[in-house]
C-alpha positions as CSV (number, residue, x, y, z in Angstrom):
1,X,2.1,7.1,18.8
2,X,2.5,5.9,15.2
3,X,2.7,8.5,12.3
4,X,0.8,8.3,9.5
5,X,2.8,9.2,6.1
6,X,0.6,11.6,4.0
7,X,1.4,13.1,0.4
8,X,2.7,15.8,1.3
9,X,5.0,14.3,3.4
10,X,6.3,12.2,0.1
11,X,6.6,16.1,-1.5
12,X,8.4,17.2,1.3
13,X,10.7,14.4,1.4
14,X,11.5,14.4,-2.8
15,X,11.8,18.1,-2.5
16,X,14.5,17.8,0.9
17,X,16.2,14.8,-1.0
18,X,16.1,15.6,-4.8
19,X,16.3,19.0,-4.8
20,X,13.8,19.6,-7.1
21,X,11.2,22.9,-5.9
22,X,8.4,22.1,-4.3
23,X,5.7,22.5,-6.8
24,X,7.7,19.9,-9.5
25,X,8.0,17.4,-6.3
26,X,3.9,17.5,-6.0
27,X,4.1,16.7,-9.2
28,X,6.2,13.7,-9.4
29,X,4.7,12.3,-6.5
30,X,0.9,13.1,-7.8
31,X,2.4,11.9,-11.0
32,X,3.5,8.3,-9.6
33,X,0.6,7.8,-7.6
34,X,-1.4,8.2,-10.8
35,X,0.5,5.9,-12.4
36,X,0.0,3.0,-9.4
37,X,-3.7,3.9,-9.8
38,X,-4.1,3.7,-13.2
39,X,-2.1,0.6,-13.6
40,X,-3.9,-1.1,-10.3
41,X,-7.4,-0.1,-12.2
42,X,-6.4,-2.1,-15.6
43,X,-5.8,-4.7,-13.4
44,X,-1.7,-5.1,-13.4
45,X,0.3,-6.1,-10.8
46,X,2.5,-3.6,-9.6
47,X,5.7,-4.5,-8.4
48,X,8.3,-1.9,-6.7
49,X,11.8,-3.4,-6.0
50,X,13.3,-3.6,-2.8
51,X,9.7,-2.7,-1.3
52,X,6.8,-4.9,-2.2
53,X,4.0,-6.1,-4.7
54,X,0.9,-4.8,-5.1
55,X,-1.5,-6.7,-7.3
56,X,-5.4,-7.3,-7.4
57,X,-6.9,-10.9,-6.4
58,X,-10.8,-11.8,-7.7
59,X,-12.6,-13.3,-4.1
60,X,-15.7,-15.7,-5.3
61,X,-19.2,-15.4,-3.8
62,X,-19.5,-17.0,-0.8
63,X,-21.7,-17.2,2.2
64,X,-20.4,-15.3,5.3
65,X,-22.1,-15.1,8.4
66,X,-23.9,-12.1,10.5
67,X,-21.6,-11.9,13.5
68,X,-24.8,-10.4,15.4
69,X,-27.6,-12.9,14.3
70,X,-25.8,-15.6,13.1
71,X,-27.9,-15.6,10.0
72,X,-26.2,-16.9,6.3
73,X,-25.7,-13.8,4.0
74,X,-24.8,-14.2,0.6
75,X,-21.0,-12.4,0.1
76,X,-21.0,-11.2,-3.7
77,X,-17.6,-11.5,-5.9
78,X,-15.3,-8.8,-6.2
79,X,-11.7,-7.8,-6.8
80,X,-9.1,-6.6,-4.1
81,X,-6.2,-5.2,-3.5
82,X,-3.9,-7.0,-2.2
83,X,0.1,-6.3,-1.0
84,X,3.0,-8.3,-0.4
85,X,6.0,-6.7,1.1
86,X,9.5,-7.4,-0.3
87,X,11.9,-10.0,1.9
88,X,14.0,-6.4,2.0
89,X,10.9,-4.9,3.7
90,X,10.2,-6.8,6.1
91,X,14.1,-7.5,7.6
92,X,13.9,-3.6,8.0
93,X,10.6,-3.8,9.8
94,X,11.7,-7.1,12.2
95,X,15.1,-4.4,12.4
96,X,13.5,-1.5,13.4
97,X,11.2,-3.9,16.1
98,X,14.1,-5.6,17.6
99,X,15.9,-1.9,18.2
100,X,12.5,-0.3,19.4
101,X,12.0,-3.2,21.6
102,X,15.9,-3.6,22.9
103,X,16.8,-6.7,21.1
């Protein structure tokens, strides 16, 4: 039942809302997601008003447990990506539940 959005959704959407022709909205769009990436990569948090933070965390080793065996296995450090939603976000998304759900 849910929808995934894919790029060229985004493309469609710029090029129905902007009015700019198809090909240049693939563009912007490739060109924004390049810039999240690139930024995300050097490490920066990326904040986008009104919709939510994404920034990258460093996790420490640690010892985590086979849920099959039980046995200890080391975990090893490593960086994440990690997002926050905006307050703005999520009062759409409680919004949007309470209409879907009649409330």
């Amino acid at each position: 039942m849910s929808k995934t959005l894919t790029r060229a959704d985004l493309c469609e959407a710029v090029y129905q809302k902007v009015g700019l022709s198809r090909s240049e909205s693939a563009q912007l769009v490739e060109s924004v997601i390049e810039e999240v990436c690139q930024a995300a990569v050097r490490g920066e948090t990326i904040k986008l008003s009104s919709f939510g933070t994404f920034s990258i965390r460093s996790k420490n080793e640690r010892i985590g447990r086979n849920p099959k065996t039980g046995e200890e296995v080391p975990i090893t450090p490593r960086r994440v990506m990690v997002f926050k939603p905006s307050n703005i976000l999520k009062g759409k998304v409680i919004e949007n539940n309470r209409k879907r759900n009649g409330g």
